[in-house]
PDB file with one MODEL, atoms N, CA, C and O in Angstrom:
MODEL        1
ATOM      1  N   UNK A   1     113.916-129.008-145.559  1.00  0.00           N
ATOM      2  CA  UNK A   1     115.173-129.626-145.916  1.00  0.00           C
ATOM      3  C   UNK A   1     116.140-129.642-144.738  1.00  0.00           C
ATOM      4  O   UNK A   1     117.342-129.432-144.897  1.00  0.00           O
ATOM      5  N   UNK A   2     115.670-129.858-143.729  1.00  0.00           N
ATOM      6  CA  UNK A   2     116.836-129.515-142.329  1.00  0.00           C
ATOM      7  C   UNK A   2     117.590-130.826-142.126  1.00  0.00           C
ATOM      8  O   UNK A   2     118.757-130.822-141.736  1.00  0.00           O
ATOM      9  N   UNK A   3     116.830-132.097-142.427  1.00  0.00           N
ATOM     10  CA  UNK A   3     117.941-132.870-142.452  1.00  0.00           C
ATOM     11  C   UNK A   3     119.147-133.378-143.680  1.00  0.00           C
ATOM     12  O   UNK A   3     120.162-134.071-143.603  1.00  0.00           O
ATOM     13  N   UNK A   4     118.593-132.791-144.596  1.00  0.00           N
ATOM     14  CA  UNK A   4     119.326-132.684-145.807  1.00  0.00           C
ATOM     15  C   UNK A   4     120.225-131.368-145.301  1.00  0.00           C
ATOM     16  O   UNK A   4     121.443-131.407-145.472  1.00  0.00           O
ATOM     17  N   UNK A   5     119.850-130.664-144.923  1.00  0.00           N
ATOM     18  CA  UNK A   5     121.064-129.520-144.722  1.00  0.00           C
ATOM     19  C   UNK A   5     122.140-129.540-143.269  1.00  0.00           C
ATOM     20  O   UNK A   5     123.042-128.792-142.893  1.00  0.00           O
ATOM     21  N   UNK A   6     121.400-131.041-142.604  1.00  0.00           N
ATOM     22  CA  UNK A   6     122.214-131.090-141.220  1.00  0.00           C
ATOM     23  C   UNK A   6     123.391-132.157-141.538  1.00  0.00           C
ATOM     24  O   UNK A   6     124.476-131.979-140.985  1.00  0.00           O
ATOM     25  N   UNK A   7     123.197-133.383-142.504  1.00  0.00           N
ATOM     26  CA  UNK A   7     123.608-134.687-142.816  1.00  0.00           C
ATOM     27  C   UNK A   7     125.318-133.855-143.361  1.00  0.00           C
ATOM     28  O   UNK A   7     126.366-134.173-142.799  1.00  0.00           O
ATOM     29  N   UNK A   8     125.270-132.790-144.525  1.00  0.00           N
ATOM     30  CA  UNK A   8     126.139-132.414-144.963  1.00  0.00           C
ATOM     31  C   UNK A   8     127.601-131.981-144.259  1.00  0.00           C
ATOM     32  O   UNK A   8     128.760-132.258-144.568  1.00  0.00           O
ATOM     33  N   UNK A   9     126.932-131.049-143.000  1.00  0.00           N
ATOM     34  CA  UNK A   9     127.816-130.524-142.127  1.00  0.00           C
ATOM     35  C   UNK A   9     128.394-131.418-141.428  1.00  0.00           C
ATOM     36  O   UNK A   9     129.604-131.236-141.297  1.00  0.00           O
ATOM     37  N   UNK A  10     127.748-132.775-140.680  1.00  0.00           N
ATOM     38  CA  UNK A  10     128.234-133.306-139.819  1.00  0.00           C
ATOM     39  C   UNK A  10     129.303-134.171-141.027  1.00  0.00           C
ATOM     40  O   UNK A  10     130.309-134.787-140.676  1.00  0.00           O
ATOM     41  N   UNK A  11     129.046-134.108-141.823  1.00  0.00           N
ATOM     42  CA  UNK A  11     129.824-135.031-143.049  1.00  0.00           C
ATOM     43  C   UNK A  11     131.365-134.438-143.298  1.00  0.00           C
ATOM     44  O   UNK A  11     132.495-134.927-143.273  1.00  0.00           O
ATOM     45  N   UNK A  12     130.663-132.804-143.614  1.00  0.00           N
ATOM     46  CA  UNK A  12     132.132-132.034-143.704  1.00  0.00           C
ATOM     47  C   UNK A  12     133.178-131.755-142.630  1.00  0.00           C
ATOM     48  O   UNK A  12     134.346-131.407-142.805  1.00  0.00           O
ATOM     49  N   UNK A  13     132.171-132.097-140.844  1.00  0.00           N
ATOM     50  CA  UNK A  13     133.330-132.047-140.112  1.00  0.00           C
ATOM     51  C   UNK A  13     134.487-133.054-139.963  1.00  0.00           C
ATOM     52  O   UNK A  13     135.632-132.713-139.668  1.00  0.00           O
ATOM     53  N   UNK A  14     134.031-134.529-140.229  1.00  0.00           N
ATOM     54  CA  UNK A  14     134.332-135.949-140.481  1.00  0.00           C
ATOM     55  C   UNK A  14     136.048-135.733-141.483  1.00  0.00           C
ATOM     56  O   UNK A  14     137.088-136.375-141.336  1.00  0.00           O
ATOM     57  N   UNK A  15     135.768-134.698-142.365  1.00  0.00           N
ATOM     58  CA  UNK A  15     136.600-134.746-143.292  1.00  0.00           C
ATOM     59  C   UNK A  15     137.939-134.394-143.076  1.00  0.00           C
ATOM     60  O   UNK A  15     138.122-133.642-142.119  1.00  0.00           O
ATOM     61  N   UNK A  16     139.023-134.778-143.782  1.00  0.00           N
ATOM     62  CA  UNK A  16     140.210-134.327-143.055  1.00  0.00           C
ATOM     63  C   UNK A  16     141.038-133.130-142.924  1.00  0.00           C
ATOM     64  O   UNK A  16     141.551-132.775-143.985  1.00  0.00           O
ATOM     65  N   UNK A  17     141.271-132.498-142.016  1.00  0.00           N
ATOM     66  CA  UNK A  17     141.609-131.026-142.175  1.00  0.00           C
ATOM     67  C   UNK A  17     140.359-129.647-141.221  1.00  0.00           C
ATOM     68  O   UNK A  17     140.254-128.427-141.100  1.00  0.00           O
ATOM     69  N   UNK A  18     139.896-130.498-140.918  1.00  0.00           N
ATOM     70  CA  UNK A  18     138.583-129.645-140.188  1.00  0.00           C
ATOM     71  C   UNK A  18     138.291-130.056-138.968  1.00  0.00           C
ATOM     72  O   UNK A  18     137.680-131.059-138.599  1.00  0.00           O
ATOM     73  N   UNK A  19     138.926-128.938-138.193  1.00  0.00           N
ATOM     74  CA  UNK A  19     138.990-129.519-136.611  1.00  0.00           C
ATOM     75  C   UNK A  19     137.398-129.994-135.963  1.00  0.00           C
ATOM     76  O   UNK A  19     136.430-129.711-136.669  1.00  0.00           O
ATOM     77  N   UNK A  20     137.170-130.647-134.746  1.00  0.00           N
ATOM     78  CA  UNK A  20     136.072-130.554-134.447  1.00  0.00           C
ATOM     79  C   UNK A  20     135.694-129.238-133.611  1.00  0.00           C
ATOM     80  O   UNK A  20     136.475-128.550-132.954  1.00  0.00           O
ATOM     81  N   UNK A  21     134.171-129.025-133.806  1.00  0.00           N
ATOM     82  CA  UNK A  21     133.733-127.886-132.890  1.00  0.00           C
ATOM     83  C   UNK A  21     134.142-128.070-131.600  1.00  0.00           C
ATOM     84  O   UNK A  21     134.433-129.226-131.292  1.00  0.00           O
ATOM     85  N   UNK A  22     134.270-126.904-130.464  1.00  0.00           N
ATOM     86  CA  UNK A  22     134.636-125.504-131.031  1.00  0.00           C
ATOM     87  C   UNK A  22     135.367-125.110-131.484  1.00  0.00           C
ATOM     88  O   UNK A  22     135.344-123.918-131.792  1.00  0.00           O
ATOM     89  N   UNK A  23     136.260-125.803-131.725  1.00  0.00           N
ATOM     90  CA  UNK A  23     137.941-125.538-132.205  1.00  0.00           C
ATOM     91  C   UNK A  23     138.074-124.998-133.699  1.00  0.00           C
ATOM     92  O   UNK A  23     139.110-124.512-134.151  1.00  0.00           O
ATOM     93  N   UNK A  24     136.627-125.183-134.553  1.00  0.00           N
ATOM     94  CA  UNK A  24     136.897-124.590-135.818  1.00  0.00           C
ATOM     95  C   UNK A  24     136.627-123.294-136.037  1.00  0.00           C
ATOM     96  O   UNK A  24     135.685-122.607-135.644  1.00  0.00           O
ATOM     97  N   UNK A  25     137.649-123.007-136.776  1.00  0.00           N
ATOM     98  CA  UNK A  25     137.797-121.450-137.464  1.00  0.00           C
ATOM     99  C   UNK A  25     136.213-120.989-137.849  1.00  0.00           C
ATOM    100  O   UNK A  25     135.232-121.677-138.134  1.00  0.00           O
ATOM    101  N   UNK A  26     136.397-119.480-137.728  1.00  0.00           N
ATOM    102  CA  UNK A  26     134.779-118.969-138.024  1.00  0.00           C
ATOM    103  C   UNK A  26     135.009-119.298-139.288  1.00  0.00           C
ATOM    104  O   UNK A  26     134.232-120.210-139.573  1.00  0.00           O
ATOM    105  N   UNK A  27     135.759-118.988-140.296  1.00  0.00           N
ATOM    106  CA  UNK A  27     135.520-119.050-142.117  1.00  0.00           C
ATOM    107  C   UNK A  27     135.042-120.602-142.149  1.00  0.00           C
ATOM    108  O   UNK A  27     134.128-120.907-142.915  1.00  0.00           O
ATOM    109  N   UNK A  28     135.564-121.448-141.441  1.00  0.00           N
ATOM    110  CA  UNK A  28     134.998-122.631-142.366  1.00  0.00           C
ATOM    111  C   UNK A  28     133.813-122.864-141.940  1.00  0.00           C
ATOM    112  O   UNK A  28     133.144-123.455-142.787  1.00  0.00           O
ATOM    113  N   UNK A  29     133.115-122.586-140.708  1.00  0.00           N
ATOM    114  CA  UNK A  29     131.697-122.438-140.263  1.00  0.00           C
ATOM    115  C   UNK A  29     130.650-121.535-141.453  1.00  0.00           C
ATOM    116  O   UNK A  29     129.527-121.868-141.832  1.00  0.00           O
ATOM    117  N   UNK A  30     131.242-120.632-141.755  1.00  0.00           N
ATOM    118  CA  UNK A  30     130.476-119.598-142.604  1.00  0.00           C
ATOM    119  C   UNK A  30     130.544-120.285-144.187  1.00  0.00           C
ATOM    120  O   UNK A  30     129.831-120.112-145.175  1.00  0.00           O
ATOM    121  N   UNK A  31     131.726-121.130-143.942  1.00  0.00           N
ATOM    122  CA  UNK A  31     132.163-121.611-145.766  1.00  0.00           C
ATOM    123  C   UNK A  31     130.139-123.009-145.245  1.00  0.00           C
ATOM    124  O   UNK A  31     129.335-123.518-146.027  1.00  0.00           O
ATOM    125  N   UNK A  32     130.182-123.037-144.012  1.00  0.00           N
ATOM    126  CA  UNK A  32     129.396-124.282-144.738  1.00  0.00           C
ATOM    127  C   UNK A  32     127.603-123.892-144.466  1.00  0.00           C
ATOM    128  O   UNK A  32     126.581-124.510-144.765  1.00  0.00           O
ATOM    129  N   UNK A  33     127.818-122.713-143.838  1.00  0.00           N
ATOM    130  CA  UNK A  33     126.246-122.196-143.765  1.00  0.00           C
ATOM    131  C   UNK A  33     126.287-121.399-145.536  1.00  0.00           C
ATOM    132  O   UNK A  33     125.268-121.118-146.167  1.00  0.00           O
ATOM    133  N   UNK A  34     127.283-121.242-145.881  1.00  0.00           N
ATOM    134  CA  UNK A  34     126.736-120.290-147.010  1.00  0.00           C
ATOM    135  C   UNK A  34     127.028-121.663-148.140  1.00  0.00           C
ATOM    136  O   UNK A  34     126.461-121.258-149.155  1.00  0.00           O
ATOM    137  N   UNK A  35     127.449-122.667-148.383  1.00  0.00           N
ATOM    138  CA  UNK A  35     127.365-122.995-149.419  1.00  0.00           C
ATOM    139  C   UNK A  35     125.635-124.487-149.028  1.00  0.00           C
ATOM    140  O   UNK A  35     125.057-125.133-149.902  1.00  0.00           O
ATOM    141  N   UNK A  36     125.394-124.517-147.768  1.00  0.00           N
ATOM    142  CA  UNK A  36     124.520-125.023-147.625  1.00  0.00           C
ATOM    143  C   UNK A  36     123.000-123.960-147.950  1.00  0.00           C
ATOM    144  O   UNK A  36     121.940-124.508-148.251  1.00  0.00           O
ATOM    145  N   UNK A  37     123.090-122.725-147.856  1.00  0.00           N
ATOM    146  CA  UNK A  37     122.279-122.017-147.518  1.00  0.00           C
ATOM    147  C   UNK A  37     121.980-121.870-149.270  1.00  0.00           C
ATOM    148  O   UNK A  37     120.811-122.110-149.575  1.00  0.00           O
ATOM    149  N   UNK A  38     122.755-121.566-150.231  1.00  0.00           N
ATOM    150  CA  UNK A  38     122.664-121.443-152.052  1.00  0.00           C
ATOM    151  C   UNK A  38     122.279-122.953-152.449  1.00  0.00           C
ATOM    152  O   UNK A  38     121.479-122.977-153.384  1.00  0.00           O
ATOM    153  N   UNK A  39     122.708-124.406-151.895  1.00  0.00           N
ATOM    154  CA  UNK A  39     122.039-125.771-151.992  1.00  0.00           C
ATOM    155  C   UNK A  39     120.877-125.857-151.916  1.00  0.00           C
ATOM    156  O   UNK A  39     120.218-126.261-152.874  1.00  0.00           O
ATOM    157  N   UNK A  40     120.350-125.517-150.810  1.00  0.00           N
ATOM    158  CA  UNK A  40     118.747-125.581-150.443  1.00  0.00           C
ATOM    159  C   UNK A  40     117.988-124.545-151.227  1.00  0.00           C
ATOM    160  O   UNK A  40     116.910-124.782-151.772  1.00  0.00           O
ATOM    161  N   UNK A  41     118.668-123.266-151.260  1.00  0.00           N
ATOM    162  CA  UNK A  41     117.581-122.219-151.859  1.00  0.00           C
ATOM    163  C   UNK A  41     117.863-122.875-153.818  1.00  0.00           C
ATOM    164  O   UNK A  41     116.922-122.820-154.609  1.00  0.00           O
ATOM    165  N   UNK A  42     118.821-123.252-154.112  1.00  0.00           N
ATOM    166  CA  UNK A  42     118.611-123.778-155.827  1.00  0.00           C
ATOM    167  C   UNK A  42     117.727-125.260-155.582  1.00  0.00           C
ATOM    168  O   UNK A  42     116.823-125.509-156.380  1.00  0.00           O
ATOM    169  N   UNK A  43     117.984-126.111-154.592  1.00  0.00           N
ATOM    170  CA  UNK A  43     117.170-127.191-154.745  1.00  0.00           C
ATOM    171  C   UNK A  43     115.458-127.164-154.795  1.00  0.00           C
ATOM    172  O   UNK A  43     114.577-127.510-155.582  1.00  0.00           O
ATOM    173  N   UNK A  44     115.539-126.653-153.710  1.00  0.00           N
ATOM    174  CA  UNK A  44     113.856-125.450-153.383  1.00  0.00           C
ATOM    175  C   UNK A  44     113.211-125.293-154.237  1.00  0.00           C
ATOM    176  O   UNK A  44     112.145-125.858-154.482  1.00  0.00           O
ATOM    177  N   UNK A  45     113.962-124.192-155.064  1.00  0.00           N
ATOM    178  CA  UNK A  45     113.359-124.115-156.202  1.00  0.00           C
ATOM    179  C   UNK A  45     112.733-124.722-157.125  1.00  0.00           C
ATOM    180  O   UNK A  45     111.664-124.405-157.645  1.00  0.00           O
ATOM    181  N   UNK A  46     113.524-125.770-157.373  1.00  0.00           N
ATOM    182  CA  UNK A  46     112.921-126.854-158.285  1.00  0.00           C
ATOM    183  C   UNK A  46     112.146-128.156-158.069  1.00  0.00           C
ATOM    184  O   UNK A  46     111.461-128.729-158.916  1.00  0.00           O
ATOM    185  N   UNK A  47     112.431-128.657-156.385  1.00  0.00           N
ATOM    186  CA  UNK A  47     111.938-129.723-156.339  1.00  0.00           C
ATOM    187  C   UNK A  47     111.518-129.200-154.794  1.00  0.00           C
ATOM    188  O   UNK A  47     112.058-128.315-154.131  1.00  0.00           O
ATOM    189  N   UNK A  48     110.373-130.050-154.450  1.00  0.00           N
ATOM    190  CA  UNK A  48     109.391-129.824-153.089  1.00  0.00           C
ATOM    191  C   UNK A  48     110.423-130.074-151.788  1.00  0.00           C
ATOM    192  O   UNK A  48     110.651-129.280-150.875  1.00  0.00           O
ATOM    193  N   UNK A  49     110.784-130.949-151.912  1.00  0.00           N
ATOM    194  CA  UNK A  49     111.323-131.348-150.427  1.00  0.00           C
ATOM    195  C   UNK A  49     112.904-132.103-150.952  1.00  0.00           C
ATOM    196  O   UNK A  49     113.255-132.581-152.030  1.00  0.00           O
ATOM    197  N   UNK A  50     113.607-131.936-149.623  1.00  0.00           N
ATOM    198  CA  UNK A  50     114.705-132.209-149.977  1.00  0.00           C
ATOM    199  C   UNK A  50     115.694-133.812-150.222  1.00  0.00           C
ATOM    200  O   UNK A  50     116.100-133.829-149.060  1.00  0.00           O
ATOM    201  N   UNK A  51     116.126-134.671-150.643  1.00  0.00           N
ATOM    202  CA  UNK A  51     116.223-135.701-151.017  1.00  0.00           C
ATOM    203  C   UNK A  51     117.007-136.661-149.696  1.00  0.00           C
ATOM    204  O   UNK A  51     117.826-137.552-149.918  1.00  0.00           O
ATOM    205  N   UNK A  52     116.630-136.321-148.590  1.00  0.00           N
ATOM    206  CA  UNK A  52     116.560-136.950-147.509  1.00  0.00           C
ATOM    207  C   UNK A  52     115.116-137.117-146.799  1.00  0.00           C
ATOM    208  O   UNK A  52     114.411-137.785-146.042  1.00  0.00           O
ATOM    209  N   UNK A  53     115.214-136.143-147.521  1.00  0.00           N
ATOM    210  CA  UNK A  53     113.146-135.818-146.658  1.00  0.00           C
ATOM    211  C   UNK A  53     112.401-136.907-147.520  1.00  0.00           C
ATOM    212  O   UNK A  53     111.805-137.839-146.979  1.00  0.00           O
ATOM    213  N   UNK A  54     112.442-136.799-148.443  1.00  0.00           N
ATOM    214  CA  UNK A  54     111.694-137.706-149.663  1.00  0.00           C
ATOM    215  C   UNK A  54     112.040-139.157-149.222  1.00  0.00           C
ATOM    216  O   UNK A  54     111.095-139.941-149.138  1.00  0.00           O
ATOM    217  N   UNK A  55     113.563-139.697-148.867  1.00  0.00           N
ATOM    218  CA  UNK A  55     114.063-141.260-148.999  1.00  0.00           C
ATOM    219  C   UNK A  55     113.514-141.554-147.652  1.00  0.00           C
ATOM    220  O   UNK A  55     113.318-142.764-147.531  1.00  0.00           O
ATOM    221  N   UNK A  56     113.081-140.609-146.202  1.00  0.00           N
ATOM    222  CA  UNK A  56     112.553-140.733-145.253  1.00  0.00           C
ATOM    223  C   UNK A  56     111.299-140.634-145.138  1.00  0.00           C
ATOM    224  O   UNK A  56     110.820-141.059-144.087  1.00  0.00           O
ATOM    225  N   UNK A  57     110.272-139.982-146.283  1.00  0.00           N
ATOM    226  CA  UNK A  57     109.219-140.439-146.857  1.00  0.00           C
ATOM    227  C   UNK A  57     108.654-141.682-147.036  1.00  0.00           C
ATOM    228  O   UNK A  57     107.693-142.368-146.689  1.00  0.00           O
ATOM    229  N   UNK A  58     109.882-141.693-147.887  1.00  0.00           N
ATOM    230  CA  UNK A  58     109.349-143.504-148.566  1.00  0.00           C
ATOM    231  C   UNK A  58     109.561-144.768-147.327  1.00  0.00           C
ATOM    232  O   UNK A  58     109.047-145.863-147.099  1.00  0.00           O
ATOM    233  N   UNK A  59     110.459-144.042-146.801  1.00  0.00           N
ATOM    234  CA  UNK A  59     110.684-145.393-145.479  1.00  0.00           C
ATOM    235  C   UNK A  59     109.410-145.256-144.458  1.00  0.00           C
ATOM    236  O   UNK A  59     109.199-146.119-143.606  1.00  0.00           O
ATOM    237  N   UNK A  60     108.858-144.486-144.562  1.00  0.00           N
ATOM    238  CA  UNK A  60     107.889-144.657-143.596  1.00  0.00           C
ATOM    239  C   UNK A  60     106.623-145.071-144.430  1.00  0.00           C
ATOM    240  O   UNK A  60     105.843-145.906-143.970  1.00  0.00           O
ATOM    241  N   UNK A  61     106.485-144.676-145.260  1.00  0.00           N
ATOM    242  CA  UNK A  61     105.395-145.378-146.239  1.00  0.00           C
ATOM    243  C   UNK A  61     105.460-147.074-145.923  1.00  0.00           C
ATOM    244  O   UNK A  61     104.648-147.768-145.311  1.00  0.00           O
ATOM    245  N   UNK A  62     106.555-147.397-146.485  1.00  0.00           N
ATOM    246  CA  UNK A  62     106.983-148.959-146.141  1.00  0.00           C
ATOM    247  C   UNK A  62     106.039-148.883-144.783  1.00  0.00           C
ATOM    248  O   UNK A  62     104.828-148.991-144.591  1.00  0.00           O
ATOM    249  N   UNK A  63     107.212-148.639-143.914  1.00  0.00           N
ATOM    250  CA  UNK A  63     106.716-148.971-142.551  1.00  0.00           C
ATOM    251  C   UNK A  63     105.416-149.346-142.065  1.00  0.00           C
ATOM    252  O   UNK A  63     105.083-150.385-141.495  1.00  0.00           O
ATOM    253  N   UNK A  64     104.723-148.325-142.382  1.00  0.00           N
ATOM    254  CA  UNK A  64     103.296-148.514-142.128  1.00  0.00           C
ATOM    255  C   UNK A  64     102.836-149.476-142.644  1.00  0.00           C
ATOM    256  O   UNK A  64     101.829-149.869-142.057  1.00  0.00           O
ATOM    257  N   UNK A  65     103.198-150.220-143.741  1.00  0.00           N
ATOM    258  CA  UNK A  65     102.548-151.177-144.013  1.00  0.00           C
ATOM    259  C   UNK A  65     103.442-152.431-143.318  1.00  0.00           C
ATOM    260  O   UNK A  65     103.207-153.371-144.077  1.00  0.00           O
ATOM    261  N   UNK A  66     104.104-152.791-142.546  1.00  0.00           N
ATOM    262  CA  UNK A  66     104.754-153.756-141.708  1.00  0.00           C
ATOM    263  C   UNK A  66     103.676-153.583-140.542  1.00  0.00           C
ATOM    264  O   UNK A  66     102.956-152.635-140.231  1.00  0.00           O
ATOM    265  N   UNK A  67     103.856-154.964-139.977  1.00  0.00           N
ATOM    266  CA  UNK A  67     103.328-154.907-138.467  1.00  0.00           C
ATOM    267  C   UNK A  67     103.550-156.536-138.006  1.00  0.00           C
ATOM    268  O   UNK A  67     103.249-156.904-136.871  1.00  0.00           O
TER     269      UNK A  67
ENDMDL
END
């Protein structure tokens, strides 16, 4: 799930109120490894791969059949 867990962060720095690195505070660094880190381990659980991994699955499935 690493790009499902990378897409989020770069999303939450985007947002307003959250300086860019390095300039951000350690808490909000830790706010986004720990609420990414309980995402993946409940998603995990239930489903194989993570729902970027899967939609990048299917795009390459396609693919292969183009030429």
């Amino acid at each position: 799930m690493s790009l499902t867990a990378y897409v989020p962060h770069i999303v939450g720095i985007q947002l307003p109120g959250v300086e860019q690195p390095p300039g951000s505070p350690l808490h909000v660094l830790l706010g986004f490894i720990a609420a990414v880190m309980v995402c993946a381990t409940v998603w995990s659980r239930y489903v194989s791969r993570g729902p970027l991994e899967w939609l990048m699955t299917k795009a390459a499935g396609i693919a292969r059949h183009v030429r």
